[in-house]
N, C-alpha and C positions, 0 to 999 in steps of 0.2 A: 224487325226493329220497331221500338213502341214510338207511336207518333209523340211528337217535341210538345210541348205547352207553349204559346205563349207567350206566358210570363211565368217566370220561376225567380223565387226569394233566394239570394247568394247570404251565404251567409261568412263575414271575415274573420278569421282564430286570428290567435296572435302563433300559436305552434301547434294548436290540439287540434286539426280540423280532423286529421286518424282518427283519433280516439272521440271525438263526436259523432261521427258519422257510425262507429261503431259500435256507442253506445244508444242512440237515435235508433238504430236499427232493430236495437235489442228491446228497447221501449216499446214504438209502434208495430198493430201487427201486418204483413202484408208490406215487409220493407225489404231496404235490399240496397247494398252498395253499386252502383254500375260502371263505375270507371273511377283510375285513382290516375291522375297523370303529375310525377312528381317535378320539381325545378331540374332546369337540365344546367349542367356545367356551370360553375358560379364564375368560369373564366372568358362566358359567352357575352356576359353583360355587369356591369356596375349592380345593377338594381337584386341580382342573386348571388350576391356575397353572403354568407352565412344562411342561403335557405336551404344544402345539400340536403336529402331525404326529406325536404317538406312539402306538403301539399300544393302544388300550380293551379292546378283544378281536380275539385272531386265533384264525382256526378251522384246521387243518391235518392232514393223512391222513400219516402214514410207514408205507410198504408193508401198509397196512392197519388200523392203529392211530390213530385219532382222537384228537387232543391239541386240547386249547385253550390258550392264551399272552394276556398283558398285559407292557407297559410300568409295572410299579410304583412305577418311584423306590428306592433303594438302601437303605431300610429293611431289609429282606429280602433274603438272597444265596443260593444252593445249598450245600450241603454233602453230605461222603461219605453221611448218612443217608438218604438215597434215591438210587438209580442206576436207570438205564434198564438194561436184559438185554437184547440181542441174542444169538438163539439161531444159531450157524453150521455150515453142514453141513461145511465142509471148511477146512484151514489155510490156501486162498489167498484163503478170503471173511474169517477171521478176518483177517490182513493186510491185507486190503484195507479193511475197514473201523477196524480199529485207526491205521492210515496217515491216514487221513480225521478218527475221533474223539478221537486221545490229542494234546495238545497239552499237559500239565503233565506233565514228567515225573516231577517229585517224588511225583505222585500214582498212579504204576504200583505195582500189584502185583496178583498172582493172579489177571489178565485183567482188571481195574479199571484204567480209564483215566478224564483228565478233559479234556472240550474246551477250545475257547478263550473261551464261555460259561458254563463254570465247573460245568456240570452232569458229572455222574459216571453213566457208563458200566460193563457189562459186556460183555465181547466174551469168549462163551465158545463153544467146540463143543455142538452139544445134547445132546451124548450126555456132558456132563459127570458126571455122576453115577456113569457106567459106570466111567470112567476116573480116578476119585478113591476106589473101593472101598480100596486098600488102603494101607496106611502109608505106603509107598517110593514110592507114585503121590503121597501127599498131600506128603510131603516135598519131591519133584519143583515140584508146582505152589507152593507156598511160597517155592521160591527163583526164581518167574519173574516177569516184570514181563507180557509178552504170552504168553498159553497157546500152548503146542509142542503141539501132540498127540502127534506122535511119541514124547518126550520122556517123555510120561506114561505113552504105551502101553508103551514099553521100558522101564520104573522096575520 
């Protein structure tokens, strides 16, 4: 059994934690569902009324990073105050994975994208901090929706 982290980011759906976990997987490489444990009998307790086949706890690896997820109910939603970082070595992994994770476009800016589960993303080069040293770099990434490196490196 793989040793625990930790600390590991929970992440709460409102009914898609399945089909997150399934698409996450598919996304990142070196991923992997590890345990799906659904709501038991909605006649066990008040608070599992209407959560029959949903997610209690899922356990999940992306390329290395152990997340846990539930099915919450719509009390709770995502916002921009937490984003996940994906660190990228090169502009056709940043593309590649911004293709996969930006699906609101209202919510692009300065490599900040947000899925179709509402969670918020960063899709940056890892060498961002190199490439934002100077003024005409940061102004550069200011006016971008997805990070150009080139873009920044020529500023």
């Amino acid at each position: 059994m793989a040793e625990l982290l930790p600390i590991q980011p929970c992440l709460w759906f409102n009914d898609r934690a399945r089909e997150a976990m399934t698409y996450y997987i598919d996304v990142f490489p070196n991923s992997r569902i590890n345990s799906i444990v659904d709501y038991p009998d909605e006649s066990l307790d008040e608070h599992f009324a209407a959560m029959s086949g949903k997610v209690l706890n899922g356990s999940f690896t992306l390329n290395g990073v152990d997340f846990v997820c539930l099915d919450g109910g719509p009390i709770f939603t995502f916002n921009e105050s937490i984003s996940l970082v994906v660190l990228c070595k090169s502009q056709d992994e940043i593309d590649s994975y911004w293709a996969k994770l930006s699906h609101v476009a209202e919510s692009e800016q300065c490599g900040w994208c947000k899925d179709q589960f509402g969670v918020s993303w960063q899709i940056i080069p890892e060498n961002m901090a190199e490439l934002t040293r100077r003024p005409e770099q940061i102004g550069v990434m200011m006016g971008q929706k997805k990070i150009v490196i080139a873009e920044l490196e020529n500023a």
